[in-house]
C-alpha positions, 0 to 999 in steps of 0.5 A: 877277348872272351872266346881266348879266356874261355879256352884258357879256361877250359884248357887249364891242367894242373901244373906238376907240383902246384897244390889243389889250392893253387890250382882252384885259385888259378881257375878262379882268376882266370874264369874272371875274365871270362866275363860270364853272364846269366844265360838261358839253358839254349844260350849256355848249350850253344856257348858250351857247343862253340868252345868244344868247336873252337877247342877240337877243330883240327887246324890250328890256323882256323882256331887261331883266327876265331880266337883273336877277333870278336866273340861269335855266337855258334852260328857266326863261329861256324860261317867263319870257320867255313869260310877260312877253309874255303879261302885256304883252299882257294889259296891253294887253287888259284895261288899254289906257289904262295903259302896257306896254311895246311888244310884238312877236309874237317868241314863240308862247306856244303853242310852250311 
């Protein structure tokens, strides 16, 4: 699961209390699972651009979901999200009565 170790990651603060080395330590350990590779400069742009997405997209939900599959490249990443919207709207449409989770409008299906 490199998509959840990288937001691991990426999202890791230092803990009230812990010491610079203990912090730099825990980053350490968690970078090794994030299998990291030689990539090219537009690899490492897009992969640096999906975990942004990944991070900062406004429902939990959709960020969820692209963190517990496969890890996508950028592209698949975007479908997926913009599918996830369309299927929680289309709960909402056809089903109103049945739970989805909380939609925001944060993607334009159209911009595909």
């Amino acid at each position: 699961q490199q998509n959840l170790a990288r937001q691991h990651l990426s999202t890791r603060h230092q803990l009230p209390g812990e010491s610079v080395e203990d912090f730099w330590c825990a980053l350490l350990a968690l970078a090794r699972d994030c299998d990291c590779q030689a990539v090219s400069a537009v690899e490492h742009s897009e992969l640096l651009i999906r975990d942004a997405f990944i991070t900062g997209i406004g429902l939990a939900y959709i960020r969820q979901r692209l963190l517990e599959g496969a890890t996508l490249d950028l592209t698949a990443t975007k479908k997926c999200a913009i599918s996830l919207t369309v299927a929680s709207r289309n709960i909402q449409v056809y089903a109103p009565d049945r739970m989805a989770p909380p939609l925001l409008d944060i993607m334009d299906p159209a911009s595909e």
